[in-house]
MARMIKE-522364 format. One line per 4 residues: their letters; for each residue z negated, y, x negated of N, C-alpha, C. Coordinates in Angstrom, 3 decimals. Example, Ala and Ser with C-alpha at 12.3 -4.5 7.8 and 13.67 -1.06 7.14 Angstrom:
<atoms>
as	-7.800:-5.690:-13.190:-7.800:-4.500:-12.300:-7.800:-3.300:-13.200  -7.080:-2.250:-12.850:-7.140:-1.060:-13.670:-7.870:0.030:-12.900;
</atoms>
This chain:
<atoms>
xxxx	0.000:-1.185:-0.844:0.000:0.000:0.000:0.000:1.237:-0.881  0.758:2.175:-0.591:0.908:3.591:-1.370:-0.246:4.520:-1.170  -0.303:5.293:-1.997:-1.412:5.950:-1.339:-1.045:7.077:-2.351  -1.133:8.574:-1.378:-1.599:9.431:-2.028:-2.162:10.025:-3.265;
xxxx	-2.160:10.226:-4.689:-2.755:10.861:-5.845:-2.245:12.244:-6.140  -3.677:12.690:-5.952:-4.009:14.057:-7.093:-4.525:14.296:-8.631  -3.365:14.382:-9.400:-3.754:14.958:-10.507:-4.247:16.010:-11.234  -5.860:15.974:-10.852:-6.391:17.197:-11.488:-6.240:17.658:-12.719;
xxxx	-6.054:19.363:-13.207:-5.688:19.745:-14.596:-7.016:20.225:-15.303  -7.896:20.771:-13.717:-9.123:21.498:-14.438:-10.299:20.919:-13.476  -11.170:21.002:-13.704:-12.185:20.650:-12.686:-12.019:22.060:-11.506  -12.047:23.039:-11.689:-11.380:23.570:-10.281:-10.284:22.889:-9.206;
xxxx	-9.335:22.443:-10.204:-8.510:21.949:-9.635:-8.956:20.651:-8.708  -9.812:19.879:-9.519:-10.050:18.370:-8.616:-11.153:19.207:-7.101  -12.168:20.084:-7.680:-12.889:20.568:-6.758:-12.100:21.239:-5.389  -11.332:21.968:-5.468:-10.743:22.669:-4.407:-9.585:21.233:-3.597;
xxxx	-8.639:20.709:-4.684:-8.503:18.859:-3.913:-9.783:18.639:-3.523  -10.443:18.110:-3.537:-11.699:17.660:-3.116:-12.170:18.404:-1.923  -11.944:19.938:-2.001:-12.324:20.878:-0.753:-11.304:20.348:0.477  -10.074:19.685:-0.226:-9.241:20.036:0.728:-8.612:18.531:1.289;
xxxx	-9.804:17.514:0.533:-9.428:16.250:1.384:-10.977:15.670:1.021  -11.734:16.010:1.745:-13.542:15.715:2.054:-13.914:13.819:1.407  -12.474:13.291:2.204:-12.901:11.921:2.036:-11.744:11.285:0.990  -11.402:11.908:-0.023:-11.101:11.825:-1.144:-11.832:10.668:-1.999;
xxxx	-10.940:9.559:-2.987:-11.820:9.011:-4.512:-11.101:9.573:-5.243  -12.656:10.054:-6.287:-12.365:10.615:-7.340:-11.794:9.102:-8.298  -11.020:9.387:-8.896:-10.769:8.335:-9.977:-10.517:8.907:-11.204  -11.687:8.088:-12.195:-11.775:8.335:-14.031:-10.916:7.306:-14.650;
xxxx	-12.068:6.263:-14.396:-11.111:4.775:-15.270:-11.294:3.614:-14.364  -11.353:4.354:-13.195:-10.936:3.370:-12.000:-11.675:1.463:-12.443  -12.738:1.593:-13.551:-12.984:-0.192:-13.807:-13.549:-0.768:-12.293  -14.029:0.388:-11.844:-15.507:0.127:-10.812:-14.580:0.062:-9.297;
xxxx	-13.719:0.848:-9.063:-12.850:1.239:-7.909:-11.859:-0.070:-8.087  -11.506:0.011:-8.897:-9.996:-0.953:-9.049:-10.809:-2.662:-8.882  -11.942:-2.980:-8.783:-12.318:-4.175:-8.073:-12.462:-4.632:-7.158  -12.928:-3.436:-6.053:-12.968:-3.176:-5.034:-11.756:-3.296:-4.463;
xxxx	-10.705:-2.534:-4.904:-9.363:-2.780:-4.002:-8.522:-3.811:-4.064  -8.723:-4.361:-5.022:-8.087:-5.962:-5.474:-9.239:-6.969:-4.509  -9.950:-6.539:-4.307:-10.947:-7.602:-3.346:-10.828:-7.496:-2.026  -10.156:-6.290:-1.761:-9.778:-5.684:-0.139:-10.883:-5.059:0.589;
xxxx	-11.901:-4.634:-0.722:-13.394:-3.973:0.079:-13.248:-2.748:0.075  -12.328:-2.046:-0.193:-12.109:0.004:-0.250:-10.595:-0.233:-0.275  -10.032:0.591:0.711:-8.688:0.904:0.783:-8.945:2.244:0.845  -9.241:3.014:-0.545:-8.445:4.688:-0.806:-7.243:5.364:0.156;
xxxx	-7.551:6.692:0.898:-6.370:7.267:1.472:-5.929:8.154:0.670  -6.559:8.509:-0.150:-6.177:9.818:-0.865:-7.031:9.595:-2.316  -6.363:10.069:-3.031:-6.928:9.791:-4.763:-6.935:11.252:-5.434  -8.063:11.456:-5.900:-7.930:12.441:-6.808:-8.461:12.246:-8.406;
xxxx	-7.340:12.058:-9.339:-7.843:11.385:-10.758:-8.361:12.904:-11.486  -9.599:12.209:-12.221:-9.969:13.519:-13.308:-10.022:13.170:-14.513  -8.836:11.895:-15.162:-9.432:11.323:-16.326:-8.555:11.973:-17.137  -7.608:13.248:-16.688:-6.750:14.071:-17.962:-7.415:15.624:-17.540;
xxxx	-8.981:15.848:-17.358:-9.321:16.938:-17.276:-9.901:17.361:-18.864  -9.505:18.037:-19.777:-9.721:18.096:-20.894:-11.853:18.243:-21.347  -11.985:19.042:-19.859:-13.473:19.699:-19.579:-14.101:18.288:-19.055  -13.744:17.285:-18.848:-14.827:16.442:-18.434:-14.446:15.387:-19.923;
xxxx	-13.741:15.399:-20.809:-14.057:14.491:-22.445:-14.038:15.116:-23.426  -14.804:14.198:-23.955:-15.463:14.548:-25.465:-16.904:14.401:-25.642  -17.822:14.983:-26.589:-18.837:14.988:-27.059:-19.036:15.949:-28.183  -19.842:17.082:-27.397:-20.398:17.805:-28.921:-21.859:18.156:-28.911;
xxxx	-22.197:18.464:-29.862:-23.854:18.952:-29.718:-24.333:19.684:-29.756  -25.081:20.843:-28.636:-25.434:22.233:-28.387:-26.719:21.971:-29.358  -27.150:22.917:-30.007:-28.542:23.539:-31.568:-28.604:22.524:-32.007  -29.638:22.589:-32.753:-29.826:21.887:-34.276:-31.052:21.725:-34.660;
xxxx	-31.086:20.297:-34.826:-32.524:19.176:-35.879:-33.031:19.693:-34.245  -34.660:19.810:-34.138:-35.241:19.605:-32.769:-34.804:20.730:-32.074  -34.750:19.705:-31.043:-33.782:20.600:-29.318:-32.879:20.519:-29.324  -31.481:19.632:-30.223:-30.386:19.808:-29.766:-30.377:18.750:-28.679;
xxxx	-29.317:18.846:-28.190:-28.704:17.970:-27.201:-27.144:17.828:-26.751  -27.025:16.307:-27.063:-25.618:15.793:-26.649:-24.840:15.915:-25.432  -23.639:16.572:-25.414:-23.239:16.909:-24.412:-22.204:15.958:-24.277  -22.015:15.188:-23.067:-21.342:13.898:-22.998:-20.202:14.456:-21.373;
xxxx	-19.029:14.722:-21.764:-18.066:14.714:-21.020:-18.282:13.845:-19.650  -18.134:13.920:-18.386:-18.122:12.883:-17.348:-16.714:12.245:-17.560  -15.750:12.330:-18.266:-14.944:10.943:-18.339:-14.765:10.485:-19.592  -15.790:10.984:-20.614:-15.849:10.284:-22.231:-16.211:8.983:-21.647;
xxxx	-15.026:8.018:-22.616:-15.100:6.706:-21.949:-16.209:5.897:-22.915  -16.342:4.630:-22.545:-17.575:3.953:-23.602:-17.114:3.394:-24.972  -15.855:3.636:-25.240:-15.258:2.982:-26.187:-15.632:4.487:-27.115  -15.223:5.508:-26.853:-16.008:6.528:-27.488:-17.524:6.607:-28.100;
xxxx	-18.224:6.233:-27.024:-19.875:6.431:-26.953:-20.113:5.355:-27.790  -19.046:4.068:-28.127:-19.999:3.155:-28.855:-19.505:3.176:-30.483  -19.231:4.935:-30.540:-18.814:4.936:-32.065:-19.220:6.375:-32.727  -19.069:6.768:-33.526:-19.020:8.399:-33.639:-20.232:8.769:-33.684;
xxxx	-20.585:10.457:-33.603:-22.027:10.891:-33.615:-22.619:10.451:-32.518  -22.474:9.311:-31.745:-23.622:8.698:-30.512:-23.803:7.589:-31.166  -23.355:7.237:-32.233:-24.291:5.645:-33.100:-25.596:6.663:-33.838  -25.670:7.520:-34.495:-26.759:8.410:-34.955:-27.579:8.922:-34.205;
xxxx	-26.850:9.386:-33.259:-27.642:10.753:-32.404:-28.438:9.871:-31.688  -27.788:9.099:-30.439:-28.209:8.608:-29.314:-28.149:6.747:-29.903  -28.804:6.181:-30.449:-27.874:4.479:-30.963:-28.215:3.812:-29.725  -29.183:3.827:-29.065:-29.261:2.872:-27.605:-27.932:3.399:-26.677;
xxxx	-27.705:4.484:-26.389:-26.583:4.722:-25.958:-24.965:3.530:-26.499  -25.187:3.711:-27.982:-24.048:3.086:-28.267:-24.173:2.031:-28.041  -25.432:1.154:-28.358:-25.699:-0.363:-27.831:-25.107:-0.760:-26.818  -25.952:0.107:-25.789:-25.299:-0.306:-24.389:-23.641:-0.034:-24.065;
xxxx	-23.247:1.193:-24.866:-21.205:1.221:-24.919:-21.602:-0.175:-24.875  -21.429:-1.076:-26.183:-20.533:-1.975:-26.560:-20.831:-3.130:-25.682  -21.730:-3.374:-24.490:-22.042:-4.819:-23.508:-21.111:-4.514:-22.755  -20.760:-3.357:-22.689:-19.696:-2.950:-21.598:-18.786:-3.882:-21.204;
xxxx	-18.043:-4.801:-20.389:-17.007:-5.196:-20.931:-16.481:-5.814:-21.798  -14.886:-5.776:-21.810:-13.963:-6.038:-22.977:-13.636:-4.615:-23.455  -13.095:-4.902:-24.646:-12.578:-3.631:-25.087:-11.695:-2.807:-24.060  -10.893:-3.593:-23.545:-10.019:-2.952:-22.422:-10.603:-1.720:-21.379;
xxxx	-12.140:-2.588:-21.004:-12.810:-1.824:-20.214:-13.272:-0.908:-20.817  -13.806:-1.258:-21.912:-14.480:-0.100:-22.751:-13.775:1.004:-22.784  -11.882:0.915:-22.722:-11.387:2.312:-23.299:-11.025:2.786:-22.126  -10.994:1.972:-20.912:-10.947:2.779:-19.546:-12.460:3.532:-18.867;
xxxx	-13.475:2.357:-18.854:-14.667:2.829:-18.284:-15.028:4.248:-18.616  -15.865:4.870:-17.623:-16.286:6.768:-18.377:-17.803:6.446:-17.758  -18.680:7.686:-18.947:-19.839:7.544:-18.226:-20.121:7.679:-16.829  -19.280:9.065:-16.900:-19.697:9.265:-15.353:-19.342:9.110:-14.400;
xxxx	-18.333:7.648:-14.359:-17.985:6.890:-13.629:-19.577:5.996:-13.080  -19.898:5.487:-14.106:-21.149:4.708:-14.072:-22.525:5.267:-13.305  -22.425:6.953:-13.725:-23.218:7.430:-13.040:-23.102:7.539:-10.704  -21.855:7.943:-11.163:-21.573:8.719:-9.696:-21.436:7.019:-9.110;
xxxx	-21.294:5.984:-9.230:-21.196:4.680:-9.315:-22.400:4.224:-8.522  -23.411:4.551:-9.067:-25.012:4.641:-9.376:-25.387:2.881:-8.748  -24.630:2.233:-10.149:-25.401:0.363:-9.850:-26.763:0.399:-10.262  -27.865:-0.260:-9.901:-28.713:-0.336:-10.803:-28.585:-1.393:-11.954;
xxxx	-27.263:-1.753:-11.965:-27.205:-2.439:-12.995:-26.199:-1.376:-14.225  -25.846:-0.377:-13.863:-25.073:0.217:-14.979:-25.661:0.325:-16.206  -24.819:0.315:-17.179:-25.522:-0.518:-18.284:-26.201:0.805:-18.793  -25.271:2.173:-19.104:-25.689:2.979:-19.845:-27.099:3.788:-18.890;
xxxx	-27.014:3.574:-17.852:-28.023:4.556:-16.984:-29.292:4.053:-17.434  -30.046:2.620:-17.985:-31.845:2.968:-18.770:-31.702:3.547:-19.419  -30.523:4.069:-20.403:-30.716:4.621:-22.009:-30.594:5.950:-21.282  -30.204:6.340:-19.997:-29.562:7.738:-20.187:-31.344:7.941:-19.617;
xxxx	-31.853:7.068:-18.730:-33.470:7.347:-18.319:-34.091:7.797:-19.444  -34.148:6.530:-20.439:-35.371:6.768:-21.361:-35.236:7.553:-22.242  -34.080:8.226:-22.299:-33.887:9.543:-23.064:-34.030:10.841:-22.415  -34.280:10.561:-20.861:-34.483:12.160:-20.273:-33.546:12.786:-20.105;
xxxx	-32.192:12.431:-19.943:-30.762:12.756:-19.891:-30.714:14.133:-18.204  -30.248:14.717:-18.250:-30.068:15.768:-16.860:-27.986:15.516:-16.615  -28.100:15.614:-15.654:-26.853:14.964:-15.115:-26.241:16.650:-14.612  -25.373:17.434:-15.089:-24.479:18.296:-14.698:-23.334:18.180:-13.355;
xxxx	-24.146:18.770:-12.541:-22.702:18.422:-11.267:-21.726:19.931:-10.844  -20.941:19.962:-10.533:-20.231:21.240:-10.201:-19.677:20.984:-8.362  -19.711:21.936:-7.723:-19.641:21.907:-6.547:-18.514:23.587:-6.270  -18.070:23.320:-5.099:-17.519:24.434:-4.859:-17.657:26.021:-5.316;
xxxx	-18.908:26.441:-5.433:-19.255:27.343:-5.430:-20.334:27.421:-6.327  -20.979:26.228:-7.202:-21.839:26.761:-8.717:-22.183:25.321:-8.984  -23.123:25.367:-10.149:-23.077:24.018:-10.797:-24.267:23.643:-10.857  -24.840:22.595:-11.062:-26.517:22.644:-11.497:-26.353:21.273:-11.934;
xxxx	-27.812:21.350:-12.238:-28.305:20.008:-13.402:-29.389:19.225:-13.098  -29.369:18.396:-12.519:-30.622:17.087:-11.615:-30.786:16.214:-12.998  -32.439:15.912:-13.215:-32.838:15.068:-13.809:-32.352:14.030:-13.418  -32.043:13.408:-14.328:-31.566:11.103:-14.490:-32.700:10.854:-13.451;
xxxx	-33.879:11.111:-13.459:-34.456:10.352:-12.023:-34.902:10.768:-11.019  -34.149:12.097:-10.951:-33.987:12.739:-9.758:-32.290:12.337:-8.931  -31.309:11.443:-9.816:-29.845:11.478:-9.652:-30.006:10.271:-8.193  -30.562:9.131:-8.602:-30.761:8.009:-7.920:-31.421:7.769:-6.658;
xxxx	-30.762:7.753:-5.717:-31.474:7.640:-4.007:-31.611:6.289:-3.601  -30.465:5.272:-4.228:-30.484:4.175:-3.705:-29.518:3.130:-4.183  -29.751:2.517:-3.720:-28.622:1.327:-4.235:-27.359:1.935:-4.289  -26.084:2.458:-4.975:-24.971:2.842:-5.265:-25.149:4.231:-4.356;
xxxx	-26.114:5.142:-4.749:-26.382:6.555:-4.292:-26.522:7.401:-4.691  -26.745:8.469:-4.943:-26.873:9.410:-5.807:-26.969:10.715:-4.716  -27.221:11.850:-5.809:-27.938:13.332:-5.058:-26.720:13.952:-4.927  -25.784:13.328:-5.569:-23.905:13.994:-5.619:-24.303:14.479:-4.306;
xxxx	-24.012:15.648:-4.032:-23.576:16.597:-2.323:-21.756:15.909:-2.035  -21.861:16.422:-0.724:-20.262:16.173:-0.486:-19.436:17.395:-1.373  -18.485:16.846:-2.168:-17.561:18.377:-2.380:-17.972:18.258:-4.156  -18.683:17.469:-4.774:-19.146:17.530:-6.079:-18.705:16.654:-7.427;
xxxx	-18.500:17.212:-7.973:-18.253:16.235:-9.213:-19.001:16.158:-10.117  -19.468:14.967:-11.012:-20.079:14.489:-12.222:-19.792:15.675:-13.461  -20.067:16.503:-13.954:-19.174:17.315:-14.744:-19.488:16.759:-16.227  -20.786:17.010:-16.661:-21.356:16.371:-18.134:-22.553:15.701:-17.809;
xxxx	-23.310:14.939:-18.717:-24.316:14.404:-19.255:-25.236:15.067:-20.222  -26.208:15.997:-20.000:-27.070:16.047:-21.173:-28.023:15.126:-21.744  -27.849:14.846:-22.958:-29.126:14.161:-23.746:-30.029:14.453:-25.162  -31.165:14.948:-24.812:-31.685:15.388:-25.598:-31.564:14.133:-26.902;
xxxx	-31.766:14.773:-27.883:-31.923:14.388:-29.249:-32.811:13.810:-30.015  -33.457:12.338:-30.097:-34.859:12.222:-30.161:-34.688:11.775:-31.158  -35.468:12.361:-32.426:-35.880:11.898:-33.919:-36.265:10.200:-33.533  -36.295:9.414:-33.569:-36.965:8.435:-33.488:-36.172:6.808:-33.362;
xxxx	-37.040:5.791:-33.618:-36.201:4.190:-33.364:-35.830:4.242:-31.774  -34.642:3.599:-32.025:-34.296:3.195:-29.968:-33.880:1.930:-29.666  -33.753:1.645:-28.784:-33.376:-0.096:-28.846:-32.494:0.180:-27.612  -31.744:-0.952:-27.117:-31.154:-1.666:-25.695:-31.087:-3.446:-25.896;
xxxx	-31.857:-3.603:-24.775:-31.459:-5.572:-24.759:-31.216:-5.604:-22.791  -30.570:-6.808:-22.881:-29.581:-7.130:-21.794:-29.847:-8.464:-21.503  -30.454:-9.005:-20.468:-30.128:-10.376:-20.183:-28.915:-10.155:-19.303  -28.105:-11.804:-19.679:-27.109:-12.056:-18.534:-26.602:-13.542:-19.242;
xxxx	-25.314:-14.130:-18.634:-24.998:-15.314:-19.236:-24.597:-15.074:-20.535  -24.088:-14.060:-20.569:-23.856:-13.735:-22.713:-24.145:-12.312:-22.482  -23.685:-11.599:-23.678:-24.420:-10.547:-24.310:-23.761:-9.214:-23.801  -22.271:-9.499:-23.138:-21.031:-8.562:-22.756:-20.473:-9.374:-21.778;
xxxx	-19.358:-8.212:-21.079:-18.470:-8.477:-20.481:-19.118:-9.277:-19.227  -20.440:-9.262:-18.937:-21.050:-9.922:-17.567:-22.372:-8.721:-17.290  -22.283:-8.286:-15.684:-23.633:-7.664:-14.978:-25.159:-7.934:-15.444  -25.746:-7.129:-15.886:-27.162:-7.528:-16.567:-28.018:-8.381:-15.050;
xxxx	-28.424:-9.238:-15.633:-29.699:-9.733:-14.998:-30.889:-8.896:-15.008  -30.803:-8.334:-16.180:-31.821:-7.219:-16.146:-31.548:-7.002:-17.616  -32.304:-5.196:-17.719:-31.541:-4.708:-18.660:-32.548:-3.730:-19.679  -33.289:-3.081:-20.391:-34.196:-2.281:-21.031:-33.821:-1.267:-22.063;
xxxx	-34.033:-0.266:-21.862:-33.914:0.642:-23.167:-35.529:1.532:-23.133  -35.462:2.059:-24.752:-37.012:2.368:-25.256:-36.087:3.656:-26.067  -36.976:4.439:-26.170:-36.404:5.451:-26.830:-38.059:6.273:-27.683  -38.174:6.043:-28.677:-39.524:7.019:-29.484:-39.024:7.928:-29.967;
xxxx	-39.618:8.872:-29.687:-39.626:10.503:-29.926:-40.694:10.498:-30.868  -40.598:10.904:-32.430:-41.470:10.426:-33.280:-42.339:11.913:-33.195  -41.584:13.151:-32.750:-41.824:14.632:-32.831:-42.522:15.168:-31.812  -42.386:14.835:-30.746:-43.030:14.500:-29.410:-43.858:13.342:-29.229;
xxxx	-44.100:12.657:-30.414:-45.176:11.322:-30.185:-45.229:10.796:-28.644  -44.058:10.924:-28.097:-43.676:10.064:-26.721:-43.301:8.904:-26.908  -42.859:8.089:-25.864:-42.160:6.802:-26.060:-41.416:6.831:-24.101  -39.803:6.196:-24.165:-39.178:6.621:-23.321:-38.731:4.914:-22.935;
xxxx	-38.429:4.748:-21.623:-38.327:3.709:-21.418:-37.740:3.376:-20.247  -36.568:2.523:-19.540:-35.451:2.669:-18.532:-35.300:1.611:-18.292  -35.061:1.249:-17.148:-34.724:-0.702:-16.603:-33.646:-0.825:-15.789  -33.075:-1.306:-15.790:-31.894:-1.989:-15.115:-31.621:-2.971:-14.434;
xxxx	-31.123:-3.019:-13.353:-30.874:-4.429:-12.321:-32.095:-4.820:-11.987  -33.571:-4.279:-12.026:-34.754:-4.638:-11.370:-35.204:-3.555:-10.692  -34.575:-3.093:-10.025:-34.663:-2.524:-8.820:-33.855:-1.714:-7.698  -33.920:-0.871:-6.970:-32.979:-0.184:-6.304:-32.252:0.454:-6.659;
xxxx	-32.830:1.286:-7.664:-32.217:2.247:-8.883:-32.595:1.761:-10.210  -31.589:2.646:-11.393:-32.307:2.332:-12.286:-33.881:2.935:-12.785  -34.952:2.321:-13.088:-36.124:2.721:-12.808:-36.586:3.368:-15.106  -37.254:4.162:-14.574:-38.962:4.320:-15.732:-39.857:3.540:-15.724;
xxxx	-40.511:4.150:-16.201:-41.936:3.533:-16.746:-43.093:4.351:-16.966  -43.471:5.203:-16.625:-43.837:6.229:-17.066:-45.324:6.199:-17.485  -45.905:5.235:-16.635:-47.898:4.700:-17.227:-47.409:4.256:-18.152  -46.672:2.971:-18.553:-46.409:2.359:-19.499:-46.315:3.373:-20.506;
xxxx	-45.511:4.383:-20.732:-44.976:4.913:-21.611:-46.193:6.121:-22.368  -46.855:6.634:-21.004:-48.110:7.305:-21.591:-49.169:6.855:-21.932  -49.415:5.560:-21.562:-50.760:4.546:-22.470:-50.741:4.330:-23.863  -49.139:3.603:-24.010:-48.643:3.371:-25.200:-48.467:4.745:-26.269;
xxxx	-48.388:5.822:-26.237:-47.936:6.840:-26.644:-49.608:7.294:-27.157  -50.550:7.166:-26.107:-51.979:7.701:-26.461:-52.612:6.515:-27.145  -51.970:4.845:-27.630:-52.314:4.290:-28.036:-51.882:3.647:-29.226  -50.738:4.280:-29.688:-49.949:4.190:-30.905:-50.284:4.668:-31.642;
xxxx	-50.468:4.759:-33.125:-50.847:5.730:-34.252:-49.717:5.770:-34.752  -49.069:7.399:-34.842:-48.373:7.753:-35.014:-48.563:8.543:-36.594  -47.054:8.281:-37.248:-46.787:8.923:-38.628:-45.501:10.101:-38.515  -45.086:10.233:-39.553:-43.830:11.024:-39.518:-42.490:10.245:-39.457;
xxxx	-42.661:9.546:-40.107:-41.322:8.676:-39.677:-41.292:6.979:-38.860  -42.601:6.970:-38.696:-42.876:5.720:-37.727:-44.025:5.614:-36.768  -43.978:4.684:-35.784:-45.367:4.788:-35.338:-45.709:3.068:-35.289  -46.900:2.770:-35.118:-47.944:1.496:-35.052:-48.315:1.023:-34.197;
xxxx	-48.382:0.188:-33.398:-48.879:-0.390:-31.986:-49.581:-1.731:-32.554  -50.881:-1.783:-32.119:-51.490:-2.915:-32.321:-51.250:-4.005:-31.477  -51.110:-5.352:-31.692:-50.851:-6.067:-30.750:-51.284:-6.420:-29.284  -52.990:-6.171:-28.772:-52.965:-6.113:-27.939:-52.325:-4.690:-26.962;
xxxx	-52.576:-3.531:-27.716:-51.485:-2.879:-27.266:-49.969:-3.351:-26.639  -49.623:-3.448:-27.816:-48.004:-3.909:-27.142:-47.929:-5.180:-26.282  -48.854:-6.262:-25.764:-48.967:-6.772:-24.744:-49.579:-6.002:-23.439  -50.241:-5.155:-23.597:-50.098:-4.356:-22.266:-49.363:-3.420:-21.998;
xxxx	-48.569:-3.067:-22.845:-47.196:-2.520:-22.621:-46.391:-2.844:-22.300  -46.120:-4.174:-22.612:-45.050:-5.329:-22.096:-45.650:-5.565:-20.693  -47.113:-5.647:-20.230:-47.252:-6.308:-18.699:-47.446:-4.913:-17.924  -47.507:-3.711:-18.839:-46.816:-2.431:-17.690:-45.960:-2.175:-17.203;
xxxx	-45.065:-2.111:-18.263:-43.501:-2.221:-17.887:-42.978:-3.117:-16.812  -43.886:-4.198:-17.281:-42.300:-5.573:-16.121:-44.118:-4.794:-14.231  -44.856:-4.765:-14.616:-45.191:-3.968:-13.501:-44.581:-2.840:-12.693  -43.837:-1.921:-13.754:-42.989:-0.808:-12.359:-41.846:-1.353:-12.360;
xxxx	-41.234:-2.415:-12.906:-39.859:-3.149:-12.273:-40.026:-3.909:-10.424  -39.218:-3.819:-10.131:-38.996:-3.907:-8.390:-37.990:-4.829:-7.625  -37.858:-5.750:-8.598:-36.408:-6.733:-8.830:-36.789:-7.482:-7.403  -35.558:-8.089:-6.944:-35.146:-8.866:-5.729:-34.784:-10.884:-6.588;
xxxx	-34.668:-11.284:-5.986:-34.139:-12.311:-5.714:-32.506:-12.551:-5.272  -31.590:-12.648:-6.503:-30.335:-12.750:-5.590:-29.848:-14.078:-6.474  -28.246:-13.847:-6.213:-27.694:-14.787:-7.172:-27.210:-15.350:-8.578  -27.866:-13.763:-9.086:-27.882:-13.893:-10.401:-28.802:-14.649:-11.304;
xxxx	-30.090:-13.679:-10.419:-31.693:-14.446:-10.834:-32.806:-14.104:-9.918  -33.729:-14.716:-10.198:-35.013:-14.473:-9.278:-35.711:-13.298:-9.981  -36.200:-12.850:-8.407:-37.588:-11.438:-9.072:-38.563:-12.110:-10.046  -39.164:-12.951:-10.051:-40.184:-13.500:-11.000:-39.277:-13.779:-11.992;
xxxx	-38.055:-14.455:-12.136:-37.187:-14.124:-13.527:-36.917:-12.841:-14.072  -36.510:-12.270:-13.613:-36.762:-10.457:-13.874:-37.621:-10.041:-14.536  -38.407:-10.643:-13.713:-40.136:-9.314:-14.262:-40.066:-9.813:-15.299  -40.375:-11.419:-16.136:-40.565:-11.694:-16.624:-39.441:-11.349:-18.190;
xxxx	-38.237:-11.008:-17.385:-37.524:-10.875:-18.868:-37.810:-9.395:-19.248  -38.159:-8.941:-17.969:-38.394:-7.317:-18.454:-39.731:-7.546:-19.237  -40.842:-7.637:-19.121:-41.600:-7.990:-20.131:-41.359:-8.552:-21.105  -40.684:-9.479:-21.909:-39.743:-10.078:-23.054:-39.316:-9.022:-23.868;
xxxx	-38.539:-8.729:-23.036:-37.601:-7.374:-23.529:-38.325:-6.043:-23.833  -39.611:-5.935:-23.055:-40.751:-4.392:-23.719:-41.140:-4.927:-24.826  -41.825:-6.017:-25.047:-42.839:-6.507:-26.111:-41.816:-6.184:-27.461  -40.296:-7.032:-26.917:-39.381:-6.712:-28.549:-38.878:-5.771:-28.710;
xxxx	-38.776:-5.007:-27.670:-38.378:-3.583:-28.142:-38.931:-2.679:-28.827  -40.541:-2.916:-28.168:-41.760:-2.204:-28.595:-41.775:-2.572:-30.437  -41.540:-3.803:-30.589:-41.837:-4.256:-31.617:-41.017:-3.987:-32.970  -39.711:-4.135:-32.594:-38.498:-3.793:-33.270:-38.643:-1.738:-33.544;
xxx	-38.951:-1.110:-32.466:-39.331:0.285:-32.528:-40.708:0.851:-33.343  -41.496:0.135:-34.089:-42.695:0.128:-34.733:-42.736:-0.852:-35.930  -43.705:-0.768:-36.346:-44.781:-1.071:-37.732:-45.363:-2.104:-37.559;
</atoms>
């Protein structure tokens, strides 16, 4: 079946399309859309692509050493993110690029496909949590910036208004070790069973932390993260967690996970890998 496409040049351009067909898909790298229509579950009337908007790719970094922050295009794809200044800046970010998929997907997929998407299984959305990431949207008439866990309403939901687009990704810059681990039947190219990223802020003596596929959205941690943080002894370039520490960090964490029972895995499989996955993250991120 034919259908209608708009080729946006500028993000004005997709916005005012967008003004001017309400029930419009936006399409980036179409990985997430283009399954759907091969399955016969979304038949698109009208298309509006933004993946040749020059303003939604790339990556650069607004100030310098503490407070900068990565500015991540809404159609920088993951084949990007899992190379370049996001292996330094952001490395859980790049981790999670590379489960993405095949390479194929990798050079189509965009973040903010993943975002406006909003699975709780998207891979990059714990890392974009546990880094404190603010999500840039543009709308008809001005733009604003919703915290990563303010973005998420629900299972494939988001705070997107009608009329809005994904524009960038901010992510602050955290001096510190980061991790990503992934259960699933292998390591890529399959939906997490459940999913973890940790992010230490060695400068902020914080610790940041994001879950995936165990719950409605992708979730925090946030007791977890402030126990551990007031219970770490912290240095300049590392910090220390004693072991019973990092076992109650591990049984905090898989505590604010919210996982179901489906066909991938059971909630008590969940919790349990999400705890797995704090203890080695915790561990691999420390002394």
């Amino acid at each position: 079946m034919a259908m209608p496409v708009i080729v946006a040049d500028s993000v004005e351009h997709a916005l005012s399309a967008l003004a001017d067909h309400p029930d419009a898909t936006v399409l980036a790298g179409g990985t997430d859309l283009m399954v759907e229509v091969n399955d016969g579950r979304r038949t698109p009337t009208q298309v509006i692509a933004v993946g040749r908007v020059a303003e939604l790719t790339g990556i650069r970094v607004d100030g310098h050493a503490e407070g900068a922050t990565i500015v991540i295009g809404a159609a920088t794809t993951f084949a990007r993110l899992e190379r370049g200044p996001i292996t330094e800046l952001a490395p859980a970010l790049a981790y999670a690029a590379r489960t993405v998929g095949s390479p194929q997907i990798r050079n189509a997929a965009t973040i903010g496909g993943n975002l406006a998407t909003a699975s709780p299984a998207g891979d990059s959305l714990p890392v974009l949590v546990a880094l404190g990431a603010t999500i840039e949207v543009a709308g008809a008439n001005d733009r604003r910036q919703i915290p990563i866990v303010e973005f998420f309403t629900g299972p494939k939901r988001s705070a997107l208004a009608p009329g809005e687009l994904v524009v960038a990704v901010h992510v602050p810059v955290r001096r510190g070790p980061q991790d990503y681990l992934k259960v699933g039947v292998r390591n890529a190219m399959v939906i997490a069973v459940a999913s973890l990223a940790i992010a230490v802020d060695l400068d902020a003596r914080t610790v940041g932390v994001g879950l995936g596929s165990v719950g409605p959205t992708p979730l925090g941690a946030p007791d977890a993260c402030a126990r551990i943080a007031e219970q770490a002894r912290w240095d300049t370039d590392h910090l220390t967690v004693d072991p019973a520490a990092a076992a109650d960090f591990a049984d905090q964490v898989a505590a604010a996970a919210r996982p179901i029972d489906d066909h991938r895995g059971t909630a008590e499989y969940r919790r349990n890998a999400v705890r797995v996955m704090a203890a080695r993250a915790l561990r691999r991120c420390g002394r």
